[in-house]
N, C-alpha and C positions, 0 to 999 in steps of 0.2 A: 419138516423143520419145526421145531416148538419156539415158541411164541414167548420167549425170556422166561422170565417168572411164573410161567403158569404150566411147563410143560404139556401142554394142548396144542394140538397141531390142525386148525380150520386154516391155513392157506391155501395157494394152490401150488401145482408143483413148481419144482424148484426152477426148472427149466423158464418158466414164463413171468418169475421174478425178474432173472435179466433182462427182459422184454421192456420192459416199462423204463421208464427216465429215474433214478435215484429219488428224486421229489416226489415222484408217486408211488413208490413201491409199498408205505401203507394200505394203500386202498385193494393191493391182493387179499387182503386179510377181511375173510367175510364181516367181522363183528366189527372192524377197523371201521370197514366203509357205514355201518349203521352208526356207530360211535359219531361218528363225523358230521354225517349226515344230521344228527338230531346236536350237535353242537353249532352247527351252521342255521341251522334253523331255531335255535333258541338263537343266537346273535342278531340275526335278521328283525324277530320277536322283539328284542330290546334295541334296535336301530328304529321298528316303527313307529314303538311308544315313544320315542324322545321326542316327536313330530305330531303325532297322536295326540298327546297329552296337552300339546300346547294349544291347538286348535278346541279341542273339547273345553277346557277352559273359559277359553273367550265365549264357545258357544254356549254357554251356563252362566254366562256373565260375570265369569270371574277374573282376576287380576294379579299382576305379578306377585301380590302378597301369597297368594293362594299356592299358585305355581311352585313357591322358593319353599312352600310349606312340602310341597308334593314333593320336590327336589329332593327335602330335608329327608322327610319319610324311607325313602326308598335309601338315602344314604346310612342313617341310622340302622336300618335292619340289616343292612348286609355289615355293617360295619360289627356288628353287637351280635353277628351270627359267626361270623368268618373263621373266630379260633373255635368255636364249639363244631361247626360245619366239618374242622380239621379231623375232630374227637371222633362224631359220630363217622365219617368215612373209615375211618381205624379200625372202625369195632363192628361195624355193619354193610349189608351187602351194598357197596358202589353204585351198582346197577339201578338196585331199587331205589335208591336215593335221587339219583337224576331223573328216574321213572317221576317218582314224587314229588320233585320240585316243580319238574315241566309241568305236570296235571295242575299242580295250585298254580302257576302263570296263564295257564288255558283257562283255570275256574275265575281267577280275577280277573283276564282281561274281558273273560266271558259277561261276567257279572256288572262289567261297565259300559258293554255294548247295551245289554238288555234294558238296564236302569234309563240309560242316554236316548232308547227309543221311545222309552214308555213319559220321556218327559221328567224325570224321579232322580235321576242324577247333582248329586251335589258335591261341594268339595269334600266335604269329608269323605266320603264315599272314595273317592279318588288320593286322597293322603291313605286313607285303609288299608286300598289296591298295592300302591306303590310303597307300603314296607313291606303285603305280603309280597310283591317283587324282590326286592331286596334280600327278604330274610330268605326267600329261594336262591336267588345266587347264589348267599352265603354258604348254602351246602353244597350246590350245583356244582361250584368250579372247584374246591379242593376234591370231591368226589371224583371229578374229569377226570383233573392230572394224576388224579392216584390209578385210576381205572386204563388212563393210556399203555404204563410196563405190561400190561396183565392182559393187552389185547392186541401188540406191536410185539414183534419180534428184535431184541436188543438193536441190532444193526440198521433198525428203521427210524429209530427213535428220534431223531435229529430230524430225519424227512416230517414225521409226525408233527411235529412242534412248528415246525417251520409250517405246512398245512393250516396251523391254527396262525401261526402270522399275516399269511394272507387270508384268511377266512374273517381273522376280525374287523379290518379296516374294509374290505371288500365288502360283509355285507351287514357291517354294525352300524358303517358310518357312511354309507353311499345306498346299496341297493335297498336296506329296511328304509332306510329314510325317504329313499324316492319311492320305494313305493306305497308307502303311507301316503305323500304328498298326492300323490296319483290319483287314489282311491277318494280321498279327502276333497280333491279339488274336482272328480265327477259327480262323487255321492253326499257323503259326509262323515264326517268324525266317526259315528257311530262304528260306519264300514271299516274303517279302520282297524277298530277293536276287537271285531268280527272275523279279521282276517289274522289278528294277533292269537287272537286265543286258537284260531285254526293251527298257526303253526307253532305255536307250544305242545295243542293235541298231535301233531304229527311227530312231531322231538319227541315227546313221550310214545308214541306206538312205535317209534324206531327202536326204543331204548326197551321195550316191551317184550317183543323180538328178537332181539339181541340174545343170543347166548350165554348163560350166566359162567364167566370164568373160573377154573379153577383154581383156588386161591385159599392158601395155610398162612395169611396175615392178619388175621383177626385180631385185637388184644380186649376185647370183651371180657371180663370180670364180672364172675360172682360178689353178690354182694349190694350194697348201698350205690344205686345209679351216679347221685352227684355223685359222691366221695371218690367211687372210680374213675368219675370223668374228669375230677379236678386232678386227681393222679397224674391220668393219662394225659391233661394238657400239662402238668409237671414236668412229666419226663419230655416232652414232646420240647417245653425250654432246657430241658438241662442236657441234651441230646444238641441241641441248638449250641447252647455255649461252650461245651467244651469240644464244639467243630470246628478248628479254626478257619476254615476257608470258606464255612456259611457265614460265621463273626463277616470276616472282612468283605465278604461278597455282601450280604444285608448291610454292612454300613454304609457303602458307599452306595449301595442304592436306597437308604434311605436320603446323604448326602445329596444323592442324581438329581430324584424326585424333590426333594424342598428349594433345592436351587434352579433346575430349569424348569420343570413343571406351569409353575407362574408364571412365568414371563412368556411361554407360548401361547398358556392359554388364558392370560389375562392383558398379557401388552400387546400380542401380535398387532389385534388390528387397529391397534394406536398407533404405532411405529407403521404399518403401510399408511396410515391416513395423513399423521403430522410428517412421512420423510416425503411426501406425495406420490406414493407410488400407486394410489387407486382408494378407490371405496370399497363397496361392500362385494360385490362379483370380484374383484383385486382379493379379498380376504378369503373369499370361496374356494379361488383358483388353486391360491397359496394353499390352503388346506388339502386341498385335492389331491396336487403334488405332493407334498408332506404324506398321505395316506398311500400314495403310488412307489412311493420313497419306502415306506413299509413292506409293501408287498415284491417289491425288487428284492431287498435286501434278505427277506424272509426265505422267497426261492432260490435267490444265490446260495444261501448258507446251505440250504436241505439239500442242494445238489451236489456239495463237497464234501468231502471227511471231517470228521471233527476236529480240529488242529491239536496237536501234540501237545502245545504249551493251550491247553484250551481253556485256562484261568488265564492266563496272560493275555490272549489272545481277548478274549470274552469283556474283561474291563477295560484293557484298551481303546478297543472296538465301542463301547460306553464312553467315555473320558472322552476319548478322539471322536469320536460323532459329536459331542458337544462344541466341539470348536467353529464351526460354520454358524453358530447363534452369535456369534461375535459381529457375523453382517449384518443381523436383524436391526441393529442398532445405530447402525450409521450408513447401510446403502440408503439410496432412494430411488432406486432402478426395482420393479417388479420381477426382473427376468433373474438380476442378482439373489433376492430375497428368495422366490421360488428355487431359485439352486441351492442355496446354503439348506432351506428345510426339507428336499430332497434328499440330501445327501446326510441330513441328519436323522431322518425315518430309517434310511434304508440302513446305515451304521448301528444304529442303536437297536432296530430292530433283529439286524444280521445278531445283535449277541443277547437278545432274548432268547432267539430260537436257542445258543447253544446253552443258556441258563436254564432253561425247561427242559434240557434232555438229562443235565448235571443232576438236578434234582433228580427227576428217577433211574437213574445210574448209578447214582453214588448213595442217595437217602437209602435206608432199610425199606422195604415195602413194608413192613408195617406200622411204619412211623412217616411213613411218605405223605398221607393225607393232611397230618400235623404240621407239616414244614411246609407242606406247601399253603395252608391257612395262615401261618404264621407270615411268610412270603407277601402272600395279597395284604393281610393285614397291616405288615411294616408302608406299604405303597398306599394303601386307603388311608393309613392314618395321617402320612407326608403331604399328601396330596391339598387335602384343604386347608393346610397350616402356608403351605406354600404361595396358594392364592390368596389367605390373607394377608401375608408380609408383604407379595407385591408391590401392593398398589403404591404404601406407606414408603416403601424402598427407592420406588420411580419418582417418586411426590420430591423426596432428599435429595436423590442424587441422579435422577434423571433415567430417562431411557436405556440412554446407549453405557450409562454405565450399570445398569440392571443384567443386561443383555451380555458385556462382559465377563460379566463375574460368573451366569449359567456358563459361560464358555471355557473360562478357565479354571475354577473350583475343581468339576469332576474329571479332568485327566487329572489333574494336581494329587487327589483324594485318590484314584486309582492306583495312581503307582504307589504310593503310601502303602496303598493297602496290599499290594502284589510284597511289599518290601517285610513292609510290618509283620503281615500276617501268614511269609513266607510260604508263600504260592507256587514260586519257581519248584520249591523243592517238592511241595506238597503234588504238582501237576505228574513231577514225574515219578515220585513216591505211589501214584496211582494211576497206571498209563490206562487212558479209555480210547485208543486209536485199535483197530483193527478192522474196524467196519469195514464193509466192501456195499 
């Protein structure tokens, strides 16, 4: 069987495809499972430094000012790399690019363990670190999503993606973190670093290995490097706008992001403390849940077919998961609060997965790495506009009408946009059902 876009055929036979559960039949795919593998372990990498970093800090004797500097850094580079990230994956080999990213997260986390033993470590040293993090994503994840069509066989794509929804919250935001905390609380910070840059080196020797795919989507140009690359991010928007169903799908997920965004991750643990439903293990739990809510919903989706109306299905699924933040704001029950952000991981997440398979489906390959930069970049740029307005929003009109307004804005905006930007007709003007 060949492998979508790449007619290359490393799976195994066909017969032992059906063998496996629908959610894993990626990992037949020998370069899948390396793919995957060094994508799980760059999460884990950026689950330990978020815990890492904070600790080292203090042990340097530095202070939140420092921190929100380190914060800033790593946000600035990916932010400021993201559309360019998009460019260079278009026109250069995938593979080597997340080779390259991962080494430089391995050479800076390395370089902060070393400094942090010899006594020599300072903040700036660590704001440095943390954009070259940063400006590594920025190439790492449009390169990913472009490199998944070219190493998944079409009919898996959906399982794939869904793989990466449980793989994020599992080990971005639970296992990297605890086992930082681990390391940290036998040894020290240092070890921490040590154990980061290990597994960046190991992302990178998967990705090393890895099979280079065969692939005729290059759009490299002769010629002036910028001038081409500002080209290529040209067309990469104008390709963009006149698509109507990325138009109304980006709007309302920029809409998603700037209305609920904040208020999960800025009210939450207000609304459990003033409605008294617990302190800070109360805020943990909820969290937890909310991440477990992700990982459900991610393997329900990759277990089933792509739904027919799967733009309609997809913003619904968005819009409608939003509606349970409506309790955040006025239960005061723990148990209510944990169901409502269960069921809002696992909805919102279930139409991630099918938005990540749309992209490389529908996008051109070799405009895929462009659209999918541009993608992260609409959600990086929402994201901290969101948590400023917050706080200011809560301050006006309160909590529970904060919490509200995430709940009902993006189905409102959803249908809009299924109506507006004529989705029904567009879904079935391009049927992507036949997967088995």
């Amino acid at each position: 069987m060949t492998t979508g876009t790449t007619g290359v055929d490393d799976t195994d036979p066909a017969p032992d495809r059906n063998r496996l559960p629908r959610p894993l039949r990626p990992f037949r795919t020998g370069r899948y499972r390396l793919l995957a593998t060094a994508l799980g372990l760059s999460l884990a990498g950026s689950g330990m430094w978020a815990v890492a970093v904070v600790w080292q800090v203090i042990a340097i004797g530095a202070g939140p000012s420092e921190l929100s500097l380190i914060a800033t850094a790593s946000g600035v580079g990916l932010v400021a790399t993201a559309l360019l990230g998009g460019v260079v994956a278009d026109r250069a080999s995938r593979r080597r690019i997340i080779l390259l990213a991962q080494a430089a997260k391995a050479v800076g986390a390395g370089s902060v363990a070393v400094a942090a033993t010899m006594d020599l470590l300072t903040p700036g040293h660590l704001i440095a670190v943390a954009a070259v993090l940063g400006i590594a994503d920025g190439f790492f994840y449009p390169a990913y999503s472009a490199l998944v069509p070219a190493v998944v066989p079409q009919d898996d794509l959906l399982a794939a993606n869904g793989i990466e929804g449980v793989l994020r919250p599992t080990l971005m935001q639970a296992a990297g973190p605890g086992a930082a905390g681990a390391l940290i609380s036998v040894f020290a910070p240092s070890m921490a670093f040590v154990a980061i840059a290990a597994v960046h080196l190991l992302a990178a020797t998967c990705t090393a290995i890895m099979r280079e795919p065969e692939t005729r989507d290059r759009t490299a140009r002769a010629g002036n490097p910028v001038q081409s690359a500002v080209s290529d991010l040209r067309a990469g928007f104008a390709y963009l706008l006149t698509t109507p169903w990325l138009v109304g799908t980006l709007t309302f997920a920029v809409t998603l992001v700037l209305v609920a965004g904040g208020p999960i991750q800025v009210l939450l643990p207000f609304a459990i403390r003033d409605q008294g439903a617990g302190g800070p293990q109360a805020f943990a739990l909820a969290l937890a849940c909310y991440g477990l809510g992700g990982v459900i919903g991610s393997l329900t989706m990759s277990a089933l077919p792509l739904p027919r109306r799967y733009l309609s299905v997809m913003l619904l699924a968005w819009g409608g998961g939003c509606l349970p933040l409506a309790v955040l704001g006025a239960a005061d029950q723990l148990g209510i609060m944990i169901a409502a952000l269960f069921l809002h991981g696992a909805l919102t997440s279930g139409a991630g997965v099918i938005w990540g398979t749309l992209l490389q489906r529908r996008v051109p390959p070799a405009m895929l790495g462009r659209i999918s930069s541009l993608d992260f970049f609409v959600s990086l740029s929402a994201a901290p506009l969101s948590m400023a307005l917050v706080g200011p929003a809560a301050a006006e009109w309160g909590i529970r009408s904060v919490f509200l307004m995430a709940a009902i804005v993006p189905l409102t905006v959803a249908v809009l946009a299924i109506a507006l930007a004529r989705l029904r007709r567009d879904e079935l003007d391009h049927p992507l059902t036949g997967a088995r």
